[in-house]
VEXRO-673370 format. One record per residue (C-alpha): chain; z, y, x. Coordinates in steps of 0.001 Angstrom, whole numbers, plus 500000, padded with zeros to 6 digits. Layout:
VEXRO-673370
  chain      pz      py      px
      A       Z       Y       X
...
***
This chain:
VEXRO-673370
  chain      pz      py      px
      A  622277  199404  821117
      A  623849  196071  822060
      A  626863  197866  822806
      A  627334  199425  819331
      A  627102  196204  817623
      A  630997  194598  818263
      A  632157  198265  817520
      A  630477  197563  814230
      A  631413  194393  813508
      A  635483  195050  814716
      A  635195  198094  812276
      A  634328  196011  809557
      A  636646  193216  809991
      A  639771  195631  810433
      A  638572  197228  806883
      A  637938  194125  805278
      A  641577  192565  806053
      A  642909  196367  805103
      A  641030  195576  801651
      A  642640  191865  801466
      A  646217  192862  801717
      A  645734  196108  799679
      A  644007  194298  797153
      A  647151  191176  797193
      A  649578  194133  797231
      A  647851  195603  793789
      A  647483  192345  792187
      A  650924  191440  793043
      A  652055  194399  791393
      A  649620  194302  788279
      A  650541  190871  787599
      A  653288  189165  784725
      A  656006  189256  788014
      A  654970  192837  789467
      A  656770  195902  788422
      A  653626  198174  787012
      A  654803  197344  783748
      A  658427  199450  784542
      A  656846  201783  786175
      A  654828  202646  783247
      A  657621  202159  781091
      A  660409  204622  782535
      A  657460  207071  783251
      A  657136  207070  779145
      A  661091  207448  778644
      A  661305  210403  781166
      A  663032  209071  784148
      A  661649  210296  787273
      A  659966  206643  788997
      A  658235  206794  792264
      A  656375  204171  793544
      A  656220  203474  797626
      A  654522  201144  800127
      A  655337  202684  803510
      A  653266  204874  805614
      A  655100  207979  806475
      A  658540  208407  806539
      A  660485  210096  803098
      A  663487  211754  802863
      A  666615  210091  801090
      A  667778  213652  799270
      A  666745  213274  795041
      A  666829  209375  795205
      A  669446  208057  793221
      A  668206  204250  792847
      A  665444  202189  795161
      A  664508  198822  793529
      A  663195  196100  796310
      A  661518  192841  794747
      A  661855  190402  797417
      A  658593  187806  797422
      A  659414  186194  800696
      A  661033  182756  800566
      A  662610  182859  804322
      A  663960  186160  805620
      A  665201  184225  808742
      A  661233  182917  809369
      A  658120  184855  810318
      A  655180  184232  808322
      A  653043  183979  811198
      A  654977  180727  811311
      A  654202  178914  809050
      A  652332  176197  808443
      A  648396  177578  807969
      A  647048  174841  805905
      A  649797  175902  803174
      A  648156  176204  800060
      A  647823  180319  799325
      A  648273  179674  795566
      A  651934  178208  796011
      A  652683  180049  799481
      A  656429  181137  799092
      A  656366  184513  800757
      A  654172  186989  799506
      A  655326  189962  802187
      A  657215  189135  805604
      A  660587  190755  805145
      A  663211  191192  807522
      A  666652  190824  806278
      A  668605  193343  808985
      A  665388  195956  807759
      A  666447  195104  803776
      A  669873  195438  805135
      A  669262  198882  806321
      A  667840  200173  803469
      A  670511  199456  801631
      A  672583  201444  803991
      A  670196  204392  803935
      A  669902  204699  799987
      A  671911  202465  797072
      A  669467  199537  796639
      A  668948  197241  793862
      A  667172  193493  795184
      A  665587  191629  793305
      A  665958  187826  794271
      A  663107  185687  794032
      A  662157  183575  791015
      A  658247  182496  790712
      A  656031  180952  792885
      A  652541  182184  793576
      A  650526  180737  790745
      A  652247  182378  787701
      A  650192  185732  789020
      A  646848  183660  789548
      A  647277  181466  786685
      A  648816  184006  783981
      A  651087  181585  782388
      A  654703  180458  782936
      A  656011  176549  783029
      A  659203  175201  785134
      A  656735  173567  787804
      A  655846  177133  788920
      A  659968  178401  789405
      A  660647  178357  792659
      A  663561  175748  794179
      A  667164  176691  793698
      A  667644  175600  797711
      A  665049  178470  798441
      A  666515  181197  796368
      A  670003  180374  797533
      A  668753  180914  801517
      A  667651  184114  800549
      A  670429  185089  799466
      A  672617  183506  801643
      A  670836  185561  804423
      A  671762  189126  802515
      A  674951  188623  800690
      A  678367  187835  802825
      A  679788  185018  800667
      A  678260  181868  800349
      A  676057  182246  797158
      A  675041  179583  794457
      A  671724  180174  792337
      A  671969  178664  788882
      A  668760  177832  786833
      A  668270  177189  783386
      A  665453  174920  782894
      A  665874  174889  778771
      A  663007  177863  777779
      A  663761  181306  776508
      A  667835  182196  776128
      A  669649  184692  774656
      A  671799  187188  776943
      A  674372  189966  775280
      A  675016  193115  777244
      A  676134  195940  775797
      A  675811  195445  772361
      A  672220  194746  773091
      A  670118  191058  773403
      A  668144  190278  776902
      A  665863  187548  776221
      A  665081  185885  779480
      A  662980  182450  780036
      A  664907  180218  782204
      A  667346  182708  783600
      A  668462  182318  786805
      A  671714  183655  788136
      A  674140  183554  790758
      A  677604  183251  791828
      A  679821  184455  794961
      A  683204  185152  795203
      A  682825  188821  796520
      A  680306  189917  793590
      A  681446  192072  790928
      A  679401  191540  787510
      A  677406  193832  785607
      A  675333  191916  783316
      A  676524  188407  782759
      A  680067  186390  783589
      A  681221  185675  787430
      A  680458  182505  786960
      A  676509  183271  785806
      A  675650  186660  787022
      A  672681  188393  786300
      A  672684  191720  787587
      A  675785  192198  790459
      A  676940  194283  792673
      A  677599  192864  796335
      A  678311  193245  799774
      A  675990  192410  802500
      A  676293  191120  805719
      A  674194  192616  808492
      A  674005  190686  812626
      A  673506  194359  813854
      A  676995  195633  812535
      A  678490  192150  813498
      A  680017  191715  809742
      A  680355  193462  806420
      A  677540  195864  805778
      A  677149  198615  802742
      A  677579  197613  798850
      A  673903  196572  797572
      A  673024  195713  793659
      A  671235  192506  793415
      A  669462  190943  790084
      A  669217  187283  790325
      A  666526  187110  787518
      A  663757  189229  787803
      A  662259  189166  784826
      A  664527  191209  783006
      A  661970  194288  784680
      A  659165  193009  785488
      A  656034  192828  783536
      A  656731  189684  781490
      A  659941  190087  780821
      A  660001  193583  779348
      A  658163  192471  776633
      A  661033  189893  775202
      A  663987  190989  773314
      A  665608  194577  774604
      A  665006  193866  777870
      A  663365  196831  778526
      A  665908  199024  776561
      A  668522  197350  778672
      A  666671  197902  781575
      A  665990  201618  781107
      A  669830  202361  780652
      A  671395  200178  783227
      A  668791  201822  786012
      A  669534  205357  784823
      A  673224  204908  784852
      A  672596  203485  788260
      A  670212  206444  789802
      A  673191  208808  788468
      A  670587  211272  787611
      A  668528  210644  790757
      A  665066  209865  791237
      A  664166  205439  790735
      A  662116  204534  793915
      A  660077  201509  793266
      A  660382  200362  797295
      A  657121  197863  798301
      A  657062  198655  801959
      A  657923  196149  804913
      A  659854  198965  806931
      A  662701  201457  806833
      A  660718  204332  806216
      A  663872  206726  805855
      A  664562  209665  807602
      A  667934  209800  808511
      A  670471  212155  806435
      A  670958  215725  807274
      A  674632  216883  807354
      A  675070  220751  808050
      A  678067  221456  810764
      A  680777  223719  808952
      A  682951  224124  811737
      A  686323  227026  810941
      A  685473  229927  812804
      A  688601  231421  814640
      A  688894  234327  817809
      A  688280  231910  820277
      A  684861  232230  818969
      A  685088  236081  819970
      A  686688  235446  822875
      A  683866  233617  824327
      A  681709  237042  824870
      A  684463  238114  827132
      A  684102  234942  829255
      A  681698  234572  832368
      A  678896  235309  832165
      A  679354  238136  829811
      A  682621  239591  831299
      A  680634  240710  834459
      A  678570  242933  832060
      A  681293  244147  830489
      A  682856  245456  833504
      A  679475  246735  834483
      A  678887  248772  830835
      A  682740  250251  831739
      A  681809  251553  834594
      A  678581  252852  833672
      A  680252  255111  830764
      A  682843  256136  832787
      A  680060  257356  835549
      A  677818  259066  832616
      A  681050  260927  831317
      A  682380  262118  834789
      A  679196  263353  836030
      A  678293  265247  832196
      A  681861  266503  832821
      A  680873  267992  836260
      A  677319  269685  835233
      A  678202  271174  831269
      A  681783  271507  831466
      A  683855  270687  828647
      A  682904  269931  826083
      A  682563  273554  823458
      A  683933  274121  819441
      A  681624  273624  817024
      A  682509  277463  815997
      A  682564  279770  819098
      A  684063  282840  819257
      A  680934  285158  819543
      A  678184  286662  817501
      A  675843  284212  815230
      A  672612  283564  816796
      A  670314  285813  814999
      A  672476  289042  815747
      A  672180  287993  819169
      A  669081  287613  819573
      A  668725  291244  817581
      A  671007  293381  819544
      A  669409  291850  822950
      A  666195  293031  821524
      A  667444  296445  821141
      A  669328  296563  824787
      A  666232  295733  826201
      A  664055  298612  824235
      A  666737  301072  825377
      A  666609  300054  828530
      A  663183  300471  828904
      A  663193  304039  827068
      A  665797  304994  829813
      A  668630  306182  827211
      A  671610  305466  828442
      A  673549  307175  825719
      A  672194  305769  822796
      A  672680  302474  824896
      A  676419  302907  825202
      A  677004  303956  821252
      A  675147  300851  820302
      A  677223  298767  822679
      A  680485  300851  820906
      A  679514  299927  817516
      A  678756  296029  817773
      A  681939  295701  819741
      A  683496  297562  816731
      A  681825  295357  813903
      A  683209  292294  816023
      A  686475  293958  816791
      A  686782  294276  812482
      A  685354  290651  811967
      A  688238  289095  814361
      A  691256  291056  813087
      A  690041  290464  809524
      A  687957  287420  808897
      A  688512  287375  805167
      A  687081  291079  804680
      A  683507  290534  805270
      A  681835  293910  804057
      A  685206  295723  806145
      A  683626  299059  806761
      A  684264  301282  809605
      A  686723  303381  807700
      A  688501  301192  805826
      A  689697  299798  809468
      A  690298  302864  811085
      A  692881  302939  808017
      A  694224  299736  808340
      A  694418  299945  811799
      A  696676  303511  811691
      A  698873  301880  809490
      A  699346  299062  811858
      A  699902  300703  815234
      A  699226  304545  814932
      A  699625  305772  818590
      A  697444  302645  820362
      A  694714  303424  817453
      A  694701  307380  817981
      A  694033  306547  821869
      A  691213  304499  820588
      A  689862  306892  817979
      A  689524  309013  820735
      A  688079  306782  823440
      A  685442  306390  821055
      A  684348  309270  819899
      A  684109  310224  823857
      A  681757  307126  824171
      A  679223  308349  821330
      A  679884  312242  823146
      A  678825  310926  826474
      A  677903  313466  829166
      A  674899  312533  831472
      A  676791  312264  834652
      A  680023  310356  833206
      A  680988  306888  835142
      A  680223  304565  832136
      A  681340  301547  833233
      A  684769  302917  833816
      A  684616  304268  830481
      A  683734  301202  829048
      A  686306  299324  830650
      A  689199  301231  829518
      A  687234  301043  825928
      A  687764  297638  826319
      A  691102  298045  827407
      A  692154  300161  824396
      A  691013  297071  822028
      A  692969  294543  823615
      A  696510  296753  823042
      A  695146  297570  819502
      A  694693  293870  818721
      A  697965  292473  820140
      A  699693  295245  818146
      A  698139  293898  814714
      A  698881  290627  815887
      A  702558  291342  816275
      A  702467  292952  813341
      A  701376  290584  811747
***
């Protein structure tokens, strides 16, 4: 039981220091300088807002625009060192960010930074005064450490002030703004810019890093400063120009979180690509299926011969099969006559078919007629070869007979052919 006791108590202190930074991460977020208050607000307009704090990695596809408040008053300094009897009230950094990691983002997806402006007690204390702006020396280090040119933060300790953009009126309390030589404008003049677009430096790349957007005065979206003039009007078009029709990532997390980007390989196909099955391995198995078919057609050649018409020249199956039937029954009845005339008559009916294909129903006279037209002297010699056939003795040869039968039909059929 002793044992179980530090597992306890370690359980409880991780969850209670899980419960103190989500709970400053929500009240940063709910208060006069967090974002809720845009989130909220583009929600209501339409515009697709999402809101992140790390934890698992997203993907970069849909997300035209990721806004990145900045609370920390030293990118270059880890919080761990800083002074601990600092007063949590007025500490300057909020969340320990990395500069090369805020770099990076802006690399992965087009970023919009917001630069510092309050200290810690506007949130706690719910009310805004000059004491609580943060120094111009700490702002400027900020974003000395992210932009490439030496930058200059400007601010107006006179109350609220008017700004013009776009035909429309930001009000803005104290604005703060910057000025650098490689910074293009987009809400305000070079020399007091707003909202800008800039290019960072990173140590990794050793130089000029990717184009970021960075708003010098954050209250033109957070919270408070929707609430005056058009800022939020002017803040709802500039970000959905910005996002391009993309997705507005409101970006609270401490690491990259960002998968890379997926790029799919078209590469031109051309016949080397073909010519790669012919290569080793696969030409050794292309030789082997050659001489494979060539072995399969050589020995089919040897055991079915070649290869036979589709028509052949001999009676259709059924009339086959019926005059073998009948041989067979005369055989076995032992009448050799009737045997022979039957043999005589199919050898006529095929003998008719052959000479003349396109007379189907040719009877046996009609070609006896044609046939004396044709040759008369070869078909009187057959006339009477057949007619001796259907008279057959007992004790005639009949296989001489039948061969000169045969005989007889080849001279008559070369004569028609000649004829012919």
């Amino acid at each position: 039981m002793r044992k179980v006791w530090p597992v306890i108590l370690g359980g409880v202190a991780v969850f209670l220091l899980v419960a103190a930074f989500a709970g400053s991460d929500r009240g940063l977020r709910r208060s006069a300088i967090g974002l809720e208050g845009l989130r909220h607000w583009l929600h209501a307009e339409g515009v697709r807002v999402r809101d992140f704090s790390g934890g698992y990695p997203i993907r970069r596809d849909g997300i035209g625009l990721r806004l990145r408040p900045i609370q920390d008053g030293d990118l270059n300094r880890r919080m761990s060192a800083e002074n601990p009897a600092e007063d949590p009230m007025s500490a300057s950094t909020a969340f320990d960010l990395d500069a090369d990691t805020l770099v990076a983002k802006a690399e992965a997806i087009q970023t919009l930074f917001i630069l510092p402006k309050w200290q810690g007690e506007v949130r706690h204390a719910g009310a805004f005064h000059n004491d609580f702006l943060r120094s111009e020396n700490e702002v400027s280090r900020v974003a000395d450490r992210l932009i490439l040119d030496e930058v200059t933060i400007s601010q107006a300790r006179v109350g609220f002030v008017e700004l013009p953009h776009d035909g429309k009126t930001a009000v803005i309390y104290g604005p703060q703004t910057l000025r650098a030589p490689t910074c293009t404008p987009i809400i305000g003049s070079r020399d007091a810019m707003v909202l800008a677009r800039c290019f960072l430096v990173s140590r990794r790349a050793g130089g000029v890093s990717a184009e970021a957007l960075v708003l010098a005065d954050p209250d033109l979206l957070n919270t408070h400063g929707l609430r005056l003039g058009e800022n939020a009007v002017i803040a709802r078009t500039v970000l959905t120009e910005l996002a391009a029709g993309g997705d507005i990532l409101i970006d609270r997390s401490t690491g990259l979180w960002t998968l890379p980007e997926e790029r799919p390989v078209v590469r031109e196909r051309t016949w080397a690509d073909l010519a790669r099955f012919f290569d080793a391995p696969f030409r050794l198995l292309w030789v082997l299926l050659a001489i494979g078919t060539v072995l399969v057609l050589w020995r089919a050649w040897l055991r079915f011969g070649a290869a036979r018409p589709f028509a052949e020249d001999g009676p259709p199956a059924a009339r086959a099969a019926s005059v073998g039937a009948e041989v067979r029954l005369l055989r076995a009845a032992g009448d050799r006559r009737a045997l022979v005339r039957s043999y005589v008559e199919a050898r006529l009916r095929r003998f008719s078919a052959i000479l003349f294909p396109s007379h189907v129903a040719f009877g046996e006279a009609q070609m006896w007629r044609v046939l004396r037209a044709t040759s008369p002297d070869r078909t009187r010699v057959l006339e009477m070869r057949v007619e001796g056939l259907r008279a057959l003795p007992v004790d005639t040869n009949i296989l001489a007979l039948l061969e000169e039968f045969e005989s007889d039909l080849k001279r008559v059929k070369d004569a028609v052919e000649r004829s012919t």
